[in-house]
C-alpha positions, -999 to +999 in steps of 0.1 A: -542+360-408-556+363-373-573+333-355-611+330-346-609+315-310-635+341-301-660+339-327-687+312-323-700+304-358-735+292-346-747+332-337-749+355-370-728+384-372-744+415-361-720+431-391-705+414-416-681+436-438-668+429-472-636+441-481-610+448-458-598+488-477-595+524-459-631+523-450-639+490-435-607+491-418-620+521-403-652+507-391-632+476-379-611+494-359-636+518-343-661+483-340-632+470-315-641+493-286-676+474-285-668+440-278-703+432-273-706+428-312-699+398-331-682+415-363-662+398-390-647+416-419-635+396-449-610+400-478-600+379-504-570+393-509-536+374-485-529+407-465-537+445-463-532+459-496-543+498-510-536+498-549-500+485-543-496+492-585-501+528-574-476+530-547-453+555-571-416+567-555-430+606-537-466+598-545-481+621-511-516+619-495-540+649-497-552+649-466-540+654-431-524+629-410-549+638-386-577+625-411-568+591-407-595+558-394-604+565-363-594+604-347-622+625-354-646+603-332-622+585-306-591+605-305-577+582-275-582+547-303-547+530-301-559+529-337-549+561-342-520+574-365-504+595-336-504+556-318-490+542-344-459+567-344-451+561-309-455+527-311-429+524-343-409+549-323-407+576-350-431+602-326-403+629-319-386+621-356-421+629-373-425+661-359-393+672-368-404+669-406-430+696-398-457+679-421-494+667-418-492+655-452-473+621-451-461+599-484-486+574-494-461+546-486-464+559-446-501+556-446-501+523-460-473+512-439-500+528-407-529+509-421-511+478-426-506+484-385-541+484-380-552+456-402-522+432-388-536+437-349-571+436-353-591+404-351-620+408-367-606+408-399-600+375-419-583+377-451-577+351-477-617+342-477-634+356-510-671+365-505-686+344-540-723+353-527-746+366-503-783+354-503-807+362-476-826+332-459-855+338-438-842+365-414-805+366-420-777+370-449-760+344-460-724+349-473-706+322-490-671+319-493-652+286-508-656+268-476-679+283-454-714+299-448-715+331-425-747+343-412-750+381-407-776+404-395-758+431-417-735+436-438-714+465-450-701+470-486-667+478-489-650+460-520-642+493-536-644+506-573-630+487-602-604+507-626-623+529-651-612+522-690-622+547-715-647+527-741-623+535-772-595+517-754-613+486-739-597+465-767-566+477-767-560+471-728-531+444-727-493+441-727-488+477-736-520+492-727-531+495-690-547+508-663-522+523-640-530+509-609-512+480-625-484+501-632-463+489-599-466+454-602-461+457-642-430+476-640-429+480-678-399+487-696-404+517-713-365+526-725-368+541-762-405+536-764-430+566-769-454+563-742-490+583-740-503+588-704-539+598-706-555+618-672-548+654-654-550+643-622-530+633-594-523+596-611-514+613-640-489+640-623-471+612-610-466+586-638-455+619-659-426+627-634-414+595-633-414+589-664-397+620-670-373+607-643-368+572-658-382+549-634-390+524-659-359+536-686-353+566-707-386+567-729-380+581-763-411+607-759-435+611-734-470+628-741-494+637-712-530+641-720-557+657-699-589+669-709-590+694-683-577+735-697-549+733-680-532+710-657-551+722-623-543+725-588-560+709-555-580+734-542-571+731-507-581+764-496-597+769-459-630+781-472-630+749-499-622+722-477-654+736-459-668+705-481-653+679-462-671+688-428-702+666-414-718+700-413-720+702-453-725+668-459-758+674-439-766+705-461-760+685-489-780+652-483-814+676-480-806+693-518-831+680-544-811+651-566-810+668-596-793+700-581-768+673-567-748+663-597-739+702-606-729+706-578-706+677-575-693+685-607-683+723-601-662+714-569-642+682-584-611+706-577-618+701-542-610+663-543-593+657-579-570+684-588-531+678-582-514+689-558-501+725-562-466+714-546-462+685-570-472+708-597-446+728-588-418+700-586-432+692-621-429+727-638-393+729-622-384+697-634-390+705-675-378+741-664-339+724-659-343+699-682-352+725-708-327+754-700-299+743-677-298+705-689-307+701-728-326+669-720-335+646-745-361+627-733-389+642-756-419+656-735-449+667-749-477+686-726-516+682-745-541+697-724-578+699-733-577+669-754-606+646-752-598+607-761-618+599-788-605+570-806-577+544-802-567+520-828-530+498-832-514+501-865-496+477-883-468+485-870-477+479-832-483+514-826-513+528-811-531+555-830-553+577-806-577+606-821-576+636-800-601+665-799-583+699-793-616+715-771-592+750-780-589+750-816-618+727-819-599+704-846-591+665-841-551+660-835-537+617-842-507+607-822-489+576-821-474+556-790-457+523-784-471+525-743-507+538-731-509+545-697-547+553-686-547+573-656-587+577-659-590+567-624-622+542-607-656+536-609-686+517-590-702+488-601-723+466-582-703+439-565-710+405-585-716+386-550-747+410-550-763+391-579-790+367-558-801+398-537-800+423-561-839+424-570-845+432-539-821+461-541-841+497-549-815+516-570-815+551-591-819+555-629-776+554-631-783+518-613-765+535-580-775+527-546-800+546-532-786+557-495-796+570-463-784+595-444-764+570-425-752+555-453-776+523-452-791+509-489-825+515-499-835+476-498-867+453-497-861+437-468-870+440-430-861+470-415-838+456-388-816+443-416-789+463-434-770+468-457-746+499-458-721+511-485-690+530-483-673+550-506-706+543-532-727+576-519-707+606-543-741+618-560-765+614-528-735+625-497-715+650-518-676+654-527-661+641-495-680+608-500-651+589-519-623+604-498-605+597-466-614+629-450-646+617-435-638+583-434-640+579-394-669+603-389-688+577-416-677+545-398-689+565-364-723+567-382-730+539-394-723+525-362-745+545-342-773+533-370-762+495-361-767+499-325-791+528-324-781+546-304-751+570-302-721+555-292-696+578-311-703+620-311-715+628-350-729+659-343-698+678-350-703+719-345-713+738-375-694+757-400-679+788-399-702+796-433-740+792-429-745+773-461 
């Protein structure tokens, strides 16, 4: 943890972030170039930390290299990732592997960078509540009370559990963003890994590769037809340009959440190489190597019940959306890759009548990403990675994430201090 020489405690914080992931770092990092801001970001966790239960052996980003906290606005930041390979002295090394898509482990191991040398950001202090007092927040940790002009939300999502599995979630039931720091044993147990996506691609291949022991079976659910590629096609990732997201914000709400719905390939598919790696997997386990291991492949399946038998099996209730008939199957291990969801942070509770929110109790945003509030105007309160049904499908990923931070700081100061106004698109939407 960084010291605090420079900070004098007796001036509020023109920004006070909460939560020290992806997005925050972001804004911290592009926040350093203007020292005349008093900024602290806190995090109650020891150190850096992205999903470290998710951090699976060849687990890849989706996005480029180049997407990373601070390039698209201030390609010169010694914050960038192309500074961060010359400083590790890996530069000439790295382009030899001919790749803009780097492991997962890489970018953490970048962002860890980042968060280690920058000062404004103090973990180890847990934000319990913020108040606001006459013309200021007030944010109170264990031992101390911050002031802050404004603050920006960036705590994150909290695991999402299907409602028919709430009671099972234990030992052998789990989210799998615990998955890493459970490190079950799954060696002759039949294990049930319910999700299509991404997370679910890569518990199923190592599974199938016995990272946690030779499983007896292993079934991999996914409501989706199929099991469905990233579409990460030119014309689709179109989507993830400030140009759309403005095209977006000025659609009528209800036209929003169709819309959001039929691209979720753009952002939540798997990727078509790991797909591939997959399919040749079973291929030589099936023909060239007689494998065991017991795999079973369920798509369109909906979860629909979970119960544990007697015999400390869990029973789940399947709908087949093809044949339209209910399917039971049994497993020792439930892995839920049903990936994350916003709630409102509970440090939110003393101002949260003052907050204006939708009918889904979701913040209502602003084009630069600052919460519809009832408070004065010069004060606050901004929100990333909590905007998916008001900015569009590029809201929750990491492809915008330094054009947001650029934003919202231009908001802060008012005035522009970072280029937003990228050039259009090649489609006239």
């Amino acid at each position: 943890m960084m010291n605090f020489t420079h900070y004098d405690d007796t001036i509020p914080l023109d920004l006070a972030g909460l939560g020290s992931g992806p997005f925050n770092l972001s804004l911290a990092a592009l926040l350093e170039s203007l020292p005349e801001l008093q900024v602290r970001f806190f995090d109650k966790k020891p150190s850096f930390g992205w999903h470290p239960g998710l951090m699976l052996p060849g687990a890849h980003m989706q996005t480029s290299c180049l997407k990373d906290l601070v390039t698209a606005v201030q390609p010169t930041s010694r914050w960038s990732f192309l500074s961060f390979l010359v400083e590790k002295e890996r530069f000439y090394s790295f382009l030899s592997t001919e790749k803009m898509v780097i492991s997962r482990t890489e970018f953490v191991e970048y962002m860890s960078w980042v968060a280690e040398n920058l000062e404004s950001l103090q973990f180890g202090s847990e934000i319990r509540e913020v108040s606001f007092e006459k013309d200021s927040f007030i944010l109170h940790t264990e031992n101390e009370k911050v002031k802050a002009h404004n603050l920006c939300l960036g705590t994150g999502k909290v695991p999402y559990v299907p409602d028919c599995a709430r009671a099972m979630v234990g030992q052998h039931c789990f989210h799998a963003s615990e998955l890493m720091t459970r490190q079950p044993e799954l060696r002759n147990r039949k294990v049930a890994i319910i999700g299509g996506g991404q997370t679910g691609a890569e518990v199923f291949l190592n599974c199938l590769r016995e990272k946690w022991g030779k499983a007896d079976q292993i079934q991999w659910i996914s409501r989706r037809a199929s099991f469905e590629p990233l579409d990460e096609s030119p014309f689709t990732n179109e989507y993830f340009t400030p140009d759309y997201v403005s095209r977006f914000l000025s659609l009528p709400e209800e036209k929003k959440e169709t819309i959001v719905q039929y691209q979720k390939l753009a952002s939540d598919g798997i990727t078509p190489a790991y797909l591939l790696e997959i399919y040749r997997e079973l291929y030589d386990r099936t023909y060239l190597y007689q494998d065991q291991i017991n795999w079973k492949l369920l798509p369109d399946r909906t979860l629909k019940a979970m119960s544990e038998s007697s015999g400390g099996f869990y029973d789940l209730k399947l709908t087949n959306a093809l044949s339209a008939e209910d399917e039971i199957l049994s497993a020792d291990i439930v892995i839920l890759c049903t990936g994350f969801q916003n709630v409102l942070p509970p440090y939110l509770e003393p101002i949260q009548p003052r907050l204006n929110l939708d009918e889904y109790h979701r913040f209502k945003l602003s084009s630069s990403f600052a919460v519809d509030w009832e408070g004065p105007d010069n004060r606050r309160i901004y929100a990333v990675n909590a905007g998916l049904h008001s900015h569009g499908i590029a809201e929750p990923q990491l492809s915008l994430t330094a054009w947001r931070s650029a934003t919202i700081i231009n908001d802060l100061a008012q005035r522009e201090i970072f280029s937003v106004n990228q050039p259009v698109s090649l489609i006239d939407w």
